[in-house]
C-alpha positions as CSV (number, residue, x, y, z in Angstrom):
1,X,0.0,0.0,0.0
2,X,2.9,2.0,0.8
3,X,4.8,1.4,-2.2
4,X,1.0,2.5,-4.3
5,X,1.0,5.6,-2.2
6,X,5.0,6.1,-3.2
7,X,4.2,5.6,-7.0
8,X,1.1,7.9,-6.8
9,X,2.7,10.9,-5.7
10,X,5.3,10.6,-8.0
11,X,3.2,10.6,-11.2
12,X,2.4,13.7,-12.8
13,X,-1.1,15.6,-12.6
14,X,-1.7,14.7,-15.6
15,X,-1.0,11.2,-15.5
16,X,-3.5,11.2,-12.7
17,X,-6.1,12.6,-14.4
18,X,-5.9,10.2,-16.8
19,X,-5.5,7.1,-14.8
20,X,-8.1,8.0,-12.5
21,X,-10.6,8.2,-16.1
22,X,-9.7,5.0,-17.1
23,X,-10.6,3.5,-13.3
24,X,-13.7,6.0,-13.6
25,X,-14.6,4.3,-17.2
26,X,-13.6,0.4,-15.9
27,X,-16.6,0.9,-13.3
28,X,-18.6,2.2,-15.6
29,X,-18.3,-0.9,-17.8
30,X,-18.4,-3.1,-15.0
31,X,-21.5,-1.6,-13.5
32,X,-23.4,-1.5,-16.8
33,X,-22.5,-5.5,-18.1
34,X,-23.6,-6.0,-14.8
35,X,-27.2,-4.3,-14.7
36,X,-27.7,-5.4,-18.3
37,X,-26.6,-9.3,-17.4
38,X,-29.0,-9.0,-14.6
39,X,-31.8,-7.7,-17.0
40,X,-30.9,-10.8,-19.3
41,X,-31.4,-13.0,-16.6
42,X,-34.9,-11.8,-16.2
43,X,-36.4,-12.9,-19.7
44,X,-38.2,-16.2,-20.7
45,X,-36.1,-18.0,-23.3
46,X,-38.0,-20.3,-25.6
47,X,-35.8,-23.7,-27.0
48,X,-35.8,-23.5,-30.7
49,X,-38.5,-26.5,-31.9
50,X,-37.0,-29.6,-33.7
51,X,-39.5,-31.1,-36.2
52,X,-38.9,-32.8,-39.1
53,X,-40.0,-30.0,-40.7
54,X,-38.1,-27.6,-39.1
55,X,-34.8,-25.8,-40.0
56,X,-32.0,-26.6,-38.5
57,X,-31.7,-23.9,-35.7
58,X,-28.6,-21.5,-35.0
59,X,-27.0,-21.8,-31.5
60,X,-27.3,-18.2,-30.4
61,X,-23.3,-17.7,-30.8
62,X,-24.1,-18.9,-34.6
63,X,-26.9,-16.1,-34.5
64,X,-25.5,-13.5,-32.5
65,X,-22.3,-13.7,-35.1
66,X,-24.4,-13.8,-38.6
67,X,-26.2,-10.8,-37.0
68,X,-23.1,-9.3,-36.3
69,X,-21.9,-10.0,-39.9
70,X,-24.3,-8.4,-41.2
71,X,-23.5,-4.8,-40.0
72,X,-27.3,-3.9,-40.2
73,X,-28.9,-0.9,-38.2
74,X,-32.0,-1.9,-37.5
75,X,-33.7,-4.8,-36.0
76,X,-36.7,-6.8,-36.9
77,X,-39.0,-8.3,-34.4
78,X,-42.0,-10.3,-35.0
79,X,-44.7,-9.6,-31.9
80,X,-46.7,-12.0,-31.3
81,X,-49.9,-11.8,-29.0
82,X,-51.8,-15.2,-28.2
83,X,-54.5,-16.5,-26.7
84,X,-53.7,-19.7,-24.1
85,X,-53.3,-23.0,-25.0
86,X,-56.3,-26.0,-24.0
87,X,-55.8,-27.4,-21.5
88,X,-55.1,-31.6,-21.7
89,X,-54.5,-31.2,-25.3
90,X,-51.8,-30.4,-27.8
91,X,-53.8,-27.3,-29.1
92,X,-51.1,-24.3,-28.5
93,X,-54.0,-21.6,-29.0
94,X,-54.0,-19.4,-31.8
95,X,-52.4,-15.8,-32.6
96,X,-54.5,-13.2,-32.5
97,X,-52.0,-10.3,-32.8
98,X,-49.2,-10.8,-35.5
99,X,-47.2,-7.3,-36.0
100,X,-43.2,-6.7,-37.1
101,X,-41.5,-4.5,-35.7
102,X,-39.0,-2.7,-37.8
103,X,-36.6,-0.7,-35.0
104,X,-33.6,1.5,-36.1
105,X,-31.0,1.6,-33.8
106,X,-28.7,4.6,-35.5
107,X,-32.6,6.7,-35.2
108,X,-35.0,5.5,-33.2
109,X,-37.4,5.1,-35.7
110,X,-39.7,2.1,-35.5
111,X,-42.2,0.8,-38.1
112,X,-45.0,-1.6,-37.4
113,X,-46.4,-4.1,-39.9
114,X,-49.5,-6.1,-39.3
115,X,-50.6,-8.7,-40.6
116,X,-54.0,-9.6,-41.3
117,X,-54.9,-12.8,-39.3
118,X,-57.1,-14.4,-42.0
119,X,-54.2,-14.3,-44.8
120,X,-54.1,-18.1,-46.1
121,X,-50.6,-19.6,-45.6
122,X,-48.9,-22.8,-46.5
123,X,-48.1,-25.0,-43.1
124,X,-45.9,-27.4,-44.0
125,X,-46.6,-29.9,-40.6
126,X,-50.0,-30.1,-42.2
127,X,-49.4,-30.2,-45.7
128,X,-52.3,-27.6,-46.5
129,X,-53.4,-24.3,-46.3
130,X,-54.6,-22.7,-43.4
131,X,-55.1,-19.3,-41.6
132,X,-52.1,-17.3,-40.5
133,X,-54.0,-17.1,-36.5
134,X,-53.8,-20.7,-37.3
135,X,-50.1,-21.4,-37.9
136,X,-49.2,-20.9,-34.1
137,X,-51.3,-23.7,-33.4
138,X,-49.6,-26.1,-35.2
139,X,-45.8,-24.7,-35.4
140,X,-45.8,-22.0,-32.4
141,X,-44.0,-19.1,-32.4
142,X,-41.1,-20.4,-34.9
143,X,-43.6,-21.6,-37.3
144,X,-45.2,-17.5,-37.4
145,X,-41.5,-16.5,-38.2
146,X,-41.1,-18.8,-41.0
147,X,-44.3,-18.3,-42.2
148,X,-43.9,-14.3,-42.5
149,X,-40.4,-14.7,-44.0
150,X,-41.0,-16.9,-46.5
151,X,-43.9,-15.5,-47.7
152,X,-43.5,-12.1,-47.2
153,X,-39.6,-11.8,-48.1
154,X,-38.9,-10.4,-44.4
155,X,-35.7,-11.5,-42.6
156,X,-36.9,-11.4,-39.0
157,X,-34.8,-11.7,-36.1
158,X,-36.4,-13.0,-33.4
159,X,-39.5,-13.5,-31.8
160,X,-41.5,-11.8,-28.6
161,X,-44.6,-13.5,-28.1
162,X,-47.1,-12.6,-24.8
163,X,-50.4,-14.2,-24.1
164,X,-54.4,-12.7,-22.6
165,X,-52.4,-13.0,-19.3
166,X,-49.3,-11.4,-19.4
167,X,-50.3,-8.3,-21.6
168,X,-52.9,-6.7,-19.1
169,X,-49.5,-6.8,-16.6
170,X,-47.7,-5.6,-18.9
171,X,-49.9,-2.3,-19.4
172,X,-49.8,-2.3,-15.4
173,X,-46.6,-2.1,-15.0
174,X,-46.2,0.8,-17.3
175,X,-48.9,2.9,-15.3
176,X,-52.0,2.8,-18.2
177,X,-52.3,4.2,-21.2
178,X,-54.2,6.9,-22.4
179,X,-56.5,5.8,-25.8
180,X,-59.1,7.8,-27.1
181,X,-62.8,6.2,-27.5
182,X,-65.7,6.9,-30.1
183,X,-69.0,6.3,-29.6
184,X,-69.4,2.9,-30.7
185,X,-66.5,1.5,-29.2
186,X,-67.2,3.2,-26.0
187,X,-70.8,1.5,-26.5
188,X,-69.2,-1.7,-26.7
189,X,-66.6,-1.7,-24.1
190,X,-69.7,-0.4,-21.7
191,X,-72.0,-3.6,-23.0
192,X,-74.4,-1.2,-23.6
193,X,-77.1,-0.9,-26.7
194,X,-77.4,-3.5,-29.4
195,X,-73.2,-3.7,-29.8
196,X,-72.3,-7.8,-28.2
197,X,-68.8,-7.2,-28.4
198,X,-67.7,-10.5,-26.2
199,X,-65.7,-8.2,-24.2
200,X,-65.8,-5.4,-21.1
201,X,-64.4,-2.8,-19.0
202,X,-63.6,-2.7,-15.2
203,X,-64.2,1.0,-15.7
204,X,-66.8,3.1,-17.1
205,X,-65.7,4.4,-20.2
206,X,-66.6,7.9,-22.3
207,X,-66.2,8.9,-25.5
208,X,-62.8,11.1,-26.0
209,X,-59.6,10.7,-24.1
210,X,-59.9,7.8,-21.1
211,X,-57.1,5.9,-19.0
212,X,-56.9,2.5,-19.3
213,X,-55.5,0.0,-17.0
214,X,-54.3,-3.5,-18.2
215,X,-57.4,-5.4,-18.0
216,X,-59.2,-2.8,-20.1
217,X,-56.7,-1.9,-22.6
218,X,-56.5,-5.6,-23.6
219,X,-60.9,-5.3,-23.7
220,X,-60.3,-2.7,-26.2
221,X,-57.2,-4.2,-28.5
222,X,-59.3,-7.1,-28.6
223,X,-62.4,-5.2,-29.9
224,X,-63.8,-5.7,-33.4
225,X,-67.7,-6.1,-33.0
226,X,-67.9,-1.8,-34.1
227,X,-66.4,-2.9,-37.5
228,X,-63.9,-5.7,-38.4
229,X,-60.4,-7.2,-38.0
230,X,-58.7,-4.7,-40.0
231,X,-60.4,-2.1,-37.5
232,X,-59.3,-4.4,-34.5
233,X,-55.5,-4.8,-35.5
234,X,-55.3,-0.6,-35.9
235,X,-56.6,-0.7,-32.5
236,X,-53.6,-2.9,-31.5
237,X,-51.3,-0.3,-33.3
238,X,-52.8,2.7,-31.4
239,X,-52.1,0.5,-27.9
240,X,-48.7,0.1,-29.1
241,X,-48.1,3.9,-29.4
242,X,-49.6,4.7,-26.5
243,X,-47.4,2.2,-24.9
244,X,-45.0,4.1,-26.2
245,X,-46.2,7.6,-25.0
246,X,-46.3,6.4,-21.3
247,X,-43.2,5.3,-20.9
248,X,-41.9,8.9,-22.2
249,X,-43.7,10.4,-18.9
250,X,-41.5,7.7,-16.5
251,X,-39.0,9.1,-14.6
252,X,-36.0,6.4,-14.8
253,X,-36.7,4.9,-11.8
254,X,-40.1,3.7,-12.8
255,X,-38.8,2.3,-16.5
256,X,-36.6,0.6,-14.4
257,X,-39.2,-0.9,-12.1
258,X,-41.4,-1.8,-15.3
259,X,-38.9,-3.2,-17.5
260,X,-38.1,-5.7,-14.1
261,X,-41.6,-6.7,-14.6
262,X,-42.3,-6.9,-18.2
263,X,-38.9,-8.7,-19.5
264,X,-40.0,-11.6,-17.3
265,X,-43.4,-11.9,-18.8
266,X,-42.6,-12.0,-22.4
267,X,-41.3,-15.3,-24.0
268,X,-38.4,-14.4,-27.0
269,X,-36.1,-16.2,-29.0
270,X,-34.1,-13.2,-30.1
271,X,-30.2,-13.5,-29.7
272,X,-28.2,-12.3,-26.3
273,X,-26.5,-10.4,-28.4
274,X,-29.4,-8.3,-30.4
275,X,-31.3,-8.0,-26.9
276,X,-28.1,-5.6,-25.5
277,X,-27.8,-3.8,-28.3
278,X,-31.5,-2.9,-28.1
279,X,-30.8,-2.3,-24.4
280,X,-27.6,-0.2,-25.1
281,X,-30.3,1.8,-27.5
282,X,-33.6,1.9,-25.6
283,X,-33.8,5.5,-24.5
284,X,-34.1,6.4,-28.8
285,X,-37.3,4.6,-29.0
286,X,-39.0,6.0,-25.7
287,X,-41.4,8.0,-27.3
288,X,-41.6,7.6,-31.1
289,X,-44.1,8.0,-33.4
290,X,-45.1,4.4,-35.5
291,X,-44.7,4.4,-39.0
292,X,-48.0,1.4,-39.9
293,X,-48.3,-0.3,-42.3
294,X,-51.4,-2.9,-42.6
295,X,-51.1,-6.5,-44.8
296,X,-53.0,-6.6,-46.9
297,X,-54.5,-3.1,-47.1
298,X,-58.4,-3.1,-47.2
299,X,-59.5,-2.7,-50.4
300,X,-62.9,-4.0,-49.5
301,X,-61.5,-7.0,-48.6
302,X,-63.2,-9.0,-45.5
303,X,-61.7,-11.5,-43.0
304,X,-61.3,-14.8,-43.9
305,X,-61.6,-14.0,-47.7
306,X,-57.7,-13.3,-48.1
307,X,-56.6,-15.8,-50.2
308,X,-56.8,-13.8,-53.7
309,X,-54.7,-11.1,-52.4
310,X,-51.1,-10.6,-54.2
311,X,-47.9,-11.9,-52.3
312,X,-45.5,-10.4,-54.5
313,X,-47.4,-7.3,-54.4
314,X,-47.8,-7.5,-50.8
315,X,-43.9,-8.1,-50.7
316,X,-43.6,-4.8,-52.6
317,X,-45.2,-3.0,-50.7
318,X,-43.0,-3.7,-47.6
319,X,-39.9,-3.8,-48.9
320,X,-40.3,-0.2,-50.3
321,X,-42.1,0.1,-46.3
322,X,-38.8,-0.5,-44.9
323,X,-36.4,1.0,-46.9
């Protein structure tokens, strides 16, 4: 200690400065691998699926390096929301909610794509066609990755998938959200009037501006008895910004608390790797407007009549989305 204390007064002032950065920097580093490991430890990890049908899967080194390779800014994440699985038999549920999420880590943009649940897709475990909601049920979450990249020419990078559950906790643990109501949907949520909508609010709820807890934001994502499922998944869009808007009014203390809570609700197959450098990036996306995008637009169509519909067209038109 002596000999230290000997050494340190004989260096230079400036050559304290600068060691005493370094040590300053060191702890920085060590402090932040540690609050991000201890964030890692917190999320669900699903086991990539081995079917006969079924690629090969990447050990996450393998991913984390191709990712890596590949020198890309942004980061594409299919979002998954589900409905639970029966119990006593093999049925996983279906998936109500399928949206990509486009994030840029250079700008904090982020651009949401969904997909319209009815879209007819090839499932290769069955040999036949079937309904994209439908897919989860018979290849999970994997299966909705493959089936969006290889019809929609999408690399994705990983999965987050939350079920009925999970989601009204994870609205909790944000504080609410503030969504504005119309008429009808306000008629809906109340189970009032001639509107069955299958769902309801705790709350009472007004037309205009209302805050919503968990329970009721997930009433109102799930709505679609005013008008359709292309009226239902904008709804999901609008939670998903006003997701975004509450966490800008956290103070960091309370995005700590809530990230605690949410990252060990959700279930992801995303790479170590890709999940720090979204970390590392978070505080760009707190905040920021969505860029939306539906599949397949409207056009009159209806759900469960989506099978004359244009894939390369549709492929178009999100390429030229995410450039």
């Amino acid at each position: 200690m002596n000999s230290f204390k000997q050494k340190w007064a004989g260096y230079s002032e400036k050559k304290k400065r600068i060691l005493t950065a370094l040590a300053c920097i060191l702890c920085f580093i060590l402090l932040l691998s540690l609050f991000i490991a201890l964030k890692l430890a917190r999320i669900q990890y699903d086991p990539a699926p081995e079917t006969e049908h079924a690629e090969p899967a990447s050990t996450p080194a393998e991913t984390d390096q191709q990712f890596a390779g590949k020198g890309r800014s942004t980061v594409n994440i299919l979002v998954l929301g589900t409905d639970l699985p029966l119990p006593g038999t093999g049925d996983l549920g279906r998936c109500d909610s399928t949206t990509l999420l486009s994030l840029n880590l250079l700008t904090g943009q982020i651009k949401a794509i969904s997909f319209e649940r009815g879209i007819s897709i090839y499932i290769p475990s069955i040999w036949s066609y079937d309904l994209l909601t439908h897919v989860y049920s018979h290849e999970g979450a994997t299966g909705m990755v493959n089936a969006i990249e290889s019809n929609f020419g999408v690399d994705i990078d990983g999965y987050v998938q939350i079920n009925f559950d999970t989601f009204p906790q994870v609205v909790d643990a944000i504080g609410g959200v503030d969504i504005d109501l119309t008429d009808e949907e306000v008629t809906a949520l109340n189970n009032e009037g001639y509107i069955y909508a299958g769902v309801w609010t705790q709350a009472y709820v007004t037309p205009g501006r209302n805050h919503l807890n968990g329970h009721d934001t997930l009433e109102y994502a799930r709505l679609r008895a005013v008008d359709d499922n292309f009226g239902r998944q904008q709804r999901q869009r609008t939670v998903m910004q006003a997701m975004l808007k509450q966490v800008r009014k956290l103070t960091l203390f309370q995005m700590n608390q809530a990230a605690n809570k949410i990252l060990s609700l959700i279930h992801t197959n995303l790479p170590k790797m890709t999940l720090v450098r979204l970390m590392l990036n978070s505080v760009k996306f707190v905040g920021a407007d969505l860029q939306q995008l539906q599949v397949p637009e409207k056009n009159g169509s209806t759900e469960y009549t989506m099978s004359t519909f244009s894939y390369q067209e549709q492929r178009q038109r999100i390429a030229e989305f995410l450039a």
